[in-house]
C-alpha positions as a Python dict, from the first residue, in 0.01 Angstrom:
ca = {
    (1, 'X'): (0, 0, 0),
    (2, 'X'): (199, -239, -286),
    (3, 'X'): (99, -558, -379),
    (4, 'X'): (418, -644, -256),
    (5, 'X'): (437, -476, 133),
    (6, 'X'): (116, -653, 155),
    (7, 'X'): (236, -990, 69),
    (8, 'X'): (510, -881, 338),
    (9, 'X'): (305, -838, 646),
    (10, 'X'): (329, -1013, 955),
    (11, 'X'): (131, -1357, 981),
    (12, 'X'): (128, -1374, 543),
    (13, 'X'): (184, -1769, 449),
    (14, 'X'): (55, -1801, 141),
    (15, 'X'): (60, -1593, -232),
    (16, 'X'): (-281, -1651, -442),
    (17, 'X'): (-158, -1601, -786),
    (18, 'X'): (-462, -1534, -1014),
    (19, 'X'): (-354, -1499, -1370),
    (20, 'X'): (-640, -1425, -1619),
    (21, 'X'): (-594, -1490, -1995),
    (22, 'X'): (-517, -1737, -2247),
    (23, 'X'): (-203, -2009, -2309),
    (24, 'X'): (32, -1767, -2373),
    (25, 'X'): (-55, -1536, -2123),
    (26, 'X'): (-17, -1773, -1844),
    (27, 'X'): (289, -1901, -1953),
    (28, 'X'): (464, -1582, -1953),
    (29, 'X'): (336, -1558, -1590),
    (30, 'X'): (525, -1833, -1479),
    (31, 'X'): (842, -1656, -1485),
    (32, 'X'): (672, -1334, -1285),
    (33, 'X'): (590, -1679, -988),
    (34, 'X'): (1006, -1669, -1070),
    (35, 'X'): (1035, -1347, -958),
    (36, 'X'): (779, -1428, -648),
    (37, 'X'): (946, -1684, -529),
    (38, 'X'): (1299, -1534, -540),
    (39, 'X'): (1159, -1248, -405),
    (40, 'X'): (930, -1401, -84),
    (41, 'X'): (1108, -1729, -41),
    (42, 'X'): (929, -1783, 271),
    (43, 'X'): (573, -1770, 109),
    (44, 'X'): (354, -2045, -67),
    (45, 'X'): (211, -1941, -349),
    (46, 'X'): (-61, -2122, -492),
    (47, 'X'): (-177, -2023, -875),
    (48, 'X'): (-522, -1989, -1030),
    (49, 'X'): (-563, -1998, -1392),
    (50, 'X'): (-753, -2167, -1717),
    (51, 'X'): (-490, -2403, -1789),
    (52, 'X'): (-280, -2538, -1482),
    (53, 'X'): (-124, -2777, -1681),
    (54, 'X'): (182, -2529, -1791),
    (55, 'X'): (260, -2533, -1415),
    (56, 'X'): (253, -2908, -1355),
    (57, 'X'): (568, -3001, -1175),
    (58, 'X'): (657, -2656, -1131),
    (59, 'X'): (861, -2660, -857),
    (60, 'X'): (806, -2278, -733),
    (61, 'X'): (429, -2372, -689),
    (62, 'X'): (263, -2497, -398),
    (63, 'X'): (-54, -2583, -538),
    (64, 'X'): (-234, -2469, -882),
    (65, 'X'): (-593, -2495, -962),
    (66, 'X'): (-850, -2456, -1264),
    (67, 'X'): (-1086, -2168, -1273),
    (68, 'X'): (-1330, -2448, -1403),
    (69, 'X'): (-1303, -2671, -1092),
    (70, 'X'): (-1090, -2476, -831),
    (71, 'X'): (-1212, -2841, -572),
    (72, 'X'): (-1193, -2699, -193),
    (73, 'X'): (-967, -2411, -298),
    (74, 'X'): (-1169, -2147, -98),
    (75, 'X'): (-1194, -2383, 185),
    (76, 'X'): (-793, -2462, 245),
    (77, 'X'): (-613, -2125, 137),
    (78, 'X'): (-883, -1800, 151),
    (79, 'X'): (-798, -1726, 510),
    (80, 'X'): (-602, -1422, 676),
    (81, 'X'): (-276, -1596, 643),
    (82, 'X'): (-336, -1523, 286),
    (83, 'X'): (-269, -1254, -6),
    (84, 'X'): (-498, -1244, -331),
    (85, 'X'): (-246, -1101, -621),
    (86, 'X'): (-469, -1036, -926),
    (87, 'X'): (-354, -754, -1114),
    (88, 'X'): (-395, -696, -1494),
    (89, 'X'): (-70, -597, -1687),
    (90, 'X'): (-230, -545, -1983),
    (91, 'X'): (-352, -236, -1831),
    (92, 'X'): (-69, -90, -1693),
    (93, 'X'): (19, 231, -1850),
    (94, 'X'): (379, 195, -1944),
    (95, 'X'): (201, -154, -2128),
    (96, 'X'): (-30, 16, -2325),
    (97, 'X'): (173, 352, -2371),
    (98, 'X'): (525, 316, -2332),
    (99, 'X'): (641, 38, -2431),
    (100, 'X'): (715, -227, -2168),
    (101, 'X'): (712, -623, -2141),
    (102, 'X'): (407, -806, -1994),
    (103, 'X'): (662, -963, -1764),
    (104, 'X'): (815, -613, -1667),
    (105, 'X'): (454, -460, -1637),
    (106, 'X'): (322, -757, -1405),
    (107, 'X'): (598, -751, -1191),
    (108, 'X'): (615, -401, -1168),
    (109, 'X'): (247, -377, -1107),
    (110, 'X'): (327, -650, -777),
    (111, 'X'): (617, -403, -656),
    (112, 'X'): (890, -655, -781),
    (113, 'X'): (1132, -625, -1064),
    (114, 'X'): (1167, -871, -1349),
    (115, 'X'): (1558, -891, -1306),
    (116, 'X'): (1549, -1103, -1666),
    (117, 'X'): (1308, -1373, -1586),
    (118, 'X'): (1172, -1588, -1841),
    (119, 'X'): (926, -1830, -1858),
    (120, 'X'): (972, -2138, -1777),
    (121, 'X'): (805, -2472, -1821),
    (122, 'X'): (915, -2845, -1613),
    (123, 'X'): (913, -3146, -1812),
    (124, 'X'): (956, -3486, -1710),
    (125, 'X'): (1230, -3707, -1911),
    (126, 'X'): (912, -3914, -2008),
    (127, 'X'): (711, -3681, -2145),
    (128, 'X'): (1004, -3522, -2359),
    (129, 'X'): (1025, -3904, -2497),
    (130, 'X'): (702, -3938, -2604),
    (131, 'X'): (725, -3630, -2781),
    (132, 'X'): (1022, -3732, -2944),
    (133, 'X'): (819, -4086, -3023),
    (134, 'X'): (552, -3907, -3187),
    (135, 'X'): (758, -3700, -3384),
    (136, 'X'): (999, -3972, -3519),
    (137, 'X'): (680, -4144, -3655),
    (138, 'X'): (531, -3850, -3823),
    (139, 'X'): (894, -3818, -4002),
    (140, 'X'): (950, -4190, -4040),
    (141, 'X'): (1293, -4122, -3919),
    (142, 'X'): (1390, -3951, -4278),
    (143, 'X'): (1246, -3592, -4262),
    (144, 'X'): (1297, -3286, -4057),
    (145, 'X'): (1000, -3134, -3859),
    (146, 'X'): (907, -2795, -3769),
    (147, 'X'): (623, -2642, -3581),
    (148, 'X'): (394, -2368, -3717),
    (149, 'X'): (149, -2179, -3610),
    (150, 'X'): (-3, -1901, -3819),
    (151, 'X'): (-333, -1831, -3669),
    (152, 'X'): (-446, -1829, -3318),
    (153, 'X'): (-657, -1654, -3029),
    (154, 'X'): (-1046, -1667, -3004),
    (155, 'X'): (-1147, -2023, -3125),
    (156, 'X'): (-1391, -2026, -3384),
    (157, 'X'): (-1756, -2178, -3287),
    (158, 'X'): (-1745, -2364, -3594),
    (159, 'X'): (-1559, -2483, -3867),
    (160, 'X'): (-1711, -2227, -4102),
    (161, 'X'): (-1505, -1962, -4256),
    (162, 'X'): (-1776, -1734, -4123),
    (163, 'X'): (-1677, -1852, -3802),
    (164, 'X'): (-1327, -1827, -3854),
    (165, 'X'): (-1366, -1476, -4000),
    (166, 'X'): (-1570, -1330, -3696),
    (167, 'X'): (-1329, -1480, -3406),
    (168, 'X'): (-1043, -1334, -3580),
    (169, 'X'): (-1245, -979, -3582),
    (170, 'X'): (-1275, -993, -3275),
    (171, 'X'): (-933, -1003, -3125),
    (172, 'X'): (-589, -827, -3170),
    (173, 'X'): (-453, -841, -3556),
    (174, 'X'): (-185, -1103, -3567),
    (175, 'X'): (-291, -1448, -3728),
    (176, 'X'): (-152, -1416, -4153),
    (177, 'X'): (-284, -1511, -4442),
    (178, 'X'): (-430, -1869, -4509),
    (179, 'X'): (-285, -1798, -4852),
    (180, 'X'): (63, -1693, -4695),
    (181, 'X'): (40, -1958, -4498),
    (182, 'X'): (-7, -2237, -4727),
    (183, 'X'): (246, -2102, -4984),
    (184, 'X'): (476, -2112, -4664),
    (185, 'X'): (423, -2506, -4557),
    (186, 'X'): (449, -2577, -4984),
    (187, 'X'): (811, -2396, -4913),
    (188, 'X'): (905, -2572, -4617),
    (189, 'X'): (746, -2927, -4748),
    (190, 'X'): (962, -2855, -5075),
    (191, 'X'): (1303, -2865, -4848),
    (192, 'X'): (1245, -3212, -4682),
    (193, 'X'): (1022, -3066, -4414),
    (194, 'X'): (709, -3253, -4174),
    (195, 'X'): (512, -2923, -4087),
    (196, 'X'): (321, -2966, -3719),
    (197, 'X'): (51, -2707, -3771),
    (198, 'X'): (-72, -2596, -3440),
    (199, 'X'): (-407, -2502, -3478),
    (200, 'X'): (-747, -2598, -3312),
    (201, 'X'): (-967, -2794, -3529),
    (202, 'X'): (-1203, -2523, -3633),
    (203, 'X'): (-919, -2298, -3793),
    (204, 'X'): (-908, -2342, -4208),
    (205, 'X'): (-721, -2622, -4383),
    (206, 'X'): (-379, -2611, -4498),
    (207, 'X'): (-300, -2887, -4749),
    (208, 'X'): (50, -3109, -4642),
    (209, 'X'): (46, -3054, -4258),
    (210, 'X'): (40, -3241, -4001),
    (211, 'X'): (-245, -3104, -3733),
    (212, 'X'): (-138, -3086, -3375),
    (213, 'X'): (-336, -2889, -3179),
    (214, 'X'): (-687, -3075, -3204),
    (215, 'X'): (-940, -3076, -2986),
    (216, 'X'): (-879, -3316, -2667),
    (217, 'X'): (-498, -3239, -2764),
    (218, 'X'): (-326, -3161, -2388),
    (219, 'X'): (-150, -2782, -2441),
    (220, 'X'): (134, -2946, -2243),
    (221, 'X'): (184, -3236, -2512),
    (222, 'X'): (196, -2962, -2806),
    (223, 'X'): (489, -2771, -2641),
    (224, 'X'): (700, -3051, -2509),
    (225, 'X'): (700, -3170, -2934),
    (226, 'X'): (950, -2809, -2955),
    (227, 'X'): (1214, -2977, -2813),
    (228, 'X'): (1197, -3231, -3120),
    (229, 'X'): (1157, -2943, -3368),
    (230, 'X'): (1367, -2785, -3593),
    (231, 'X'): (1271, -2441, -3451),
    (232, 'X'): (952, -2280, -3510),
    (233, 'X'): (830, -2026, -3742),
    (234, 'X'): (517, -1868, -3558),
    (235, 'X'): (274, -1585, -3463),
    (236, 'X'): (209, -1343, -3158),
    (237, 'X'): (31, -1651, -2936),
    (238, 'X'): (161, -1953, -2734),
    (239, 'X'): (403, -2146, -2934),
    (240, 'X'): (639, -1864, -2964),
    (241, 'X'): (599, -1815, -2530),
    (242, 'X'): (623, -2207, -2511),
    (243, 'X'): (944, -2155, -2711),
    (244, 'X'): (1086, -1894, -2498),
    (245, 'X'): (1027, -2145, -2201),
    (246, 'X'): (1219, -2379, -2328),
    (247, 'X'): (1478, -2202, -2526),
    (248, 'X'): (1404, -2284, -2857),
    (249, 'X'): (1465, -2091, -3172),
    (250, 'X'): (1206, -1950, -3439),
    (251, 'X'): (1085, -1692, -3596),
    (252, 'X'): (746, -1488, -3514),
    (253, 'X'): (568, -1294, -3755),
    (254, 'X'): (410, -1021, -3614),
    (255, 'X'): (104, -782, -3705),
    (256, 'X'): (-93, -494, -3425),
    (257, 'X'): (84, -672, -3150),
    (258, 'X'): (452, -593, -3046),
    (259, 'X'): (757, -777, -2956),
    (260, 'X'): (864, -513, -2767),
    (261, 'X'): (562, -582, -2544),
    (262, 'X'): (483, -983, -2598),
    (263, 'X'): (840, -1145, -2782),
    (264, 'X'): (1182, -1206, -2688),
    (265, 'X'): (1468, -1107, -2780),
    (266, 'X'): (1600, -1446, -2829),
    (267, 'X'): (1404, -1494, -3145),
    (268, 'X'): (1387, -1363, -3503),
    (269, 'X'): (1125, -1101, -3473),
    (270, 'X'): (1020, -957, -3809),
    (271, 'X'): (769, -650, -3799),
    (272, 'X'): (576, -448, -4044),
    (273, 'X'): (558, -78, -3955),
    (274, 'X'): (359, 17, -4251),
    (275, 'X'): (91, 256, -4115),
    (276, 'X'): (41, 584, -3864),
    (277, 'X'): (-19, 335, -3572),
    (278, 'X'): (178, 38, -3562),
    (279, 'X'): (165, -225, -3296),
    (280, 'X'): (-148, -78, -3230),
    (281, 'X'): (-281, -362, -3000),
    (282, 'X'): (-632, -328, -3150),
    (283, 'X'): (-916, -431, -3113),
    (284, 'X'): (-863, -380, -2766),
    (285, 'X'): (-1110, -610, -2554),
    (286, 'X'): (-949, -500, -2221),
    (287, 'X'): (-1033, -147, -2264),
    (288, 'X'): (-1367, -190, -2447),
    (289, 'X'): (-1269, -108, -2835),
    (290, 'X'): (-1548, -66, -3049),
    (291, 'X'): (-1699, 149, -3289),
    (292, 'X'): (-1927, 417, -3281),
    (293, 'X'): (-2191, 188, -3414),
    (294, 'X'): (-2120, -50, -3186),
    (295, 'X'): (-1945, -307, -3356),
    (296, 'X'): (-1579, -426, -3305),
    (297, 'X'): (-1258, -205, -3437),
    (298, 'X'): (-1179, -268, -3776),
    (299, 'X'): (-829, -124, -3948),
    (300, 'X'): (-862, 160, -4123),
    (301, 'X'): (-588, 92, -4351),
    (302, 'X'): (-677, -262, -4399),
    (303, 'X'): (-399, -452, -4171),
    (304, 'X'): (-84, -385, -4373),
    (305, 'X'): (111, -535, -4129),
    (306, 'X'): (9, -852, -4152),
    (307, 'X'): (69, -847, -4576),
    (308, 'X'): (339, -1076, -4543),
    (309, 'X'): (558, -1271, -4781),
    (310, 'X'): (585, -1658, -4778),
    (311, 'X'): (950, -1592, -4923),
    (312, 'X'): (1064, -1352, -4644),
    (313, 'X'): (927, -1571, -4381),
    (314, 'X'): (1156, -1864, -4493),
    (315, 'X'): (1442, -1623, -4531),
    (316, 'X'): (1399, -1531, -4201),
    (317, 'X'): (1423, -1886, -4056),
    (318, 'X'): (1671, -2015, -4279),
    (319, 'X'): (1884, -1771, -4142),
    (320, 'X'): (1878, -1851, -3794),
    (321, 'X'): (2170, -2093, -3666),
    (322, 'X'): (2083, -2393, -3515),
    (323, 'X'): (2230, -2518, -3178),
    (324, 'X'): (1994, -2810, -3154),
    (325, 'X'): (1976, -3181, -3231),
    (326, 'X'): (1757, -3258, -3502),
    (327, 'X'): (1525, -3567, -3381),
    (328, 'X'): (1345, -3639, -3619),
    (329, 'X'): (1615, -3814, -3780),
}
């Protein structure tokens, strides 16, 4: 039996949404609760997941808790009037092999199909202003901003470029170049630009940027600053899935991961198929990629597809045509 002729059966109330992953992850799920929703109208559905706060006032959800304090969750909706949906997309086969979306995977793996969803995020007209707030006084009401994030993933333990080195080896290729990236924010800083670097704390320094994903910072607060942004330029990881929620335009730079897979069309994808195996997803920590020595993947050919150029990048974004108010000024 589907996911889906289950969620059908006589006496079924209530959906339990478990969604597994990081920021981006669960915010392209938000559009497969679309497809949930549209598709069982009659049903509750009540989400699980490590940051809740990309559903906040989400109006498709009943109820969404933390893995980290999921209060009297068991208690009011594990009964028999309910359906546990916790499947993993990222192990589907036409994922891994063939070339389809998360969002088609996941809702294919449910019994539904995506019929264009997208994610979507819900922000009050208040929180939109205090992102605009924030961002006017960055720019003192002279300068353009625009969000960038060129590393992300696995957080690094410390602010060590040990640390930094070993949580990047230990996750998909996709973060560039702290050398491409800084000769990218002189670029943009040269043309008039405040750069809001979104990076955690423990990531490397980039001289002239303004830091806004620190630790404490709210996830929620980060994304709502895109509306005030002159686009994005960004990596395979949560702005660019933030973006696509609210319909902003950017580039992503991508490396082992694929848009074809994890983008959207509606942004400036540039790849880099320089090797036998591009988009190669690796390392691989859902299906256990490691060596024969037992330590994690490392790229033969020594991650050509991240060997970006600062100049290309900007090309890329200075191409794109803006349809948005620029609030900073």
């Amino acid at each position: 039996m589907v996911v889906a002729d289950s969620i059908r059966a006589d006496g079924i109330e209530t959906i339990i949404f478990i969604v597994d992953g990081g920021i981006g992850k669960v915010i392209a799920s938000t559009a497969v609760v679309r497809r949930m929703s549209e598709e069982f109208p009659d049903k509750r559905i009540v989400v699980l997941c490590g940051f809740p706060d990309i559903y906040l006032n989400n109006p498709r959800v009943f109820r969404v808790f933390n893995f980290s304090n999921p209060i009297n969750f068991y208690e009011d909706f594990v009964n028999q009037k309910s359906v546990v949906v916790k499947v993993e997309p990222y192990t589907d086969y036409g994922y891994m092999f063939g070339g389809r979306h998360l969002i088609d995977a996941w809702c294919e793996m449910i019994g539904i199909k995506r019929n264009g969803a997208m994610p979507e995020m819900f922000f009050l007209e208040k929180e939109l202003a205090r992102a605009g707030s924030y961002v006017k006084k960055l720019c003192g009401g002279a300068k353009k901003f625009v969000m960038v994030q060129w590393t992300g993933g696995i957080i690094p333990q410390e602010k060590t470029e040990l640390s930094y080195m070993d949580a990047q080896m230990r996750m998909h290729r996709r973060s560039i170049d702290k050398s491409v990236a800084q000769k990218l924010v002189n670029k943009l800083v040269s043309r008039d630009f405040v750069v809001g670097s979104v990076q955690h704390e423990n990531a490397p320094e980039i001289k002239g940027i303004e830091r806004l994903f620190f630790a404490g910072s709210p996830v929620r607060g980060v994304i709502a600053l895109l509306k005030h942004s002159r686009g994005f330029i960004g990596i395979d990881s949560f702005l660019h899935h933030g973006a696509a929620a609210l319909g902003v335009p950017g580039v992503v730079v991508w490396g082992g991961t694929s848009p074809d897979k994890l983008g959207y069309t509606e942004h400036v994808n540039l790849t880099r198929k320089v090797c036998p195996t591009p988009f190669c997803h690796r390392p691989d920590s859902f299906v256990f990629d490691a060596s024969n020595i037992g330590t994690v993947w490392e790229c033969p050919h020594d991650e050509p597809c991240l060997k970006y150029d600062a100049d290309d990048i900007i090309a890329a974004y200075e191409g794109i045509d803006f349809d948005i108010k620029d609030d900073a000024k």
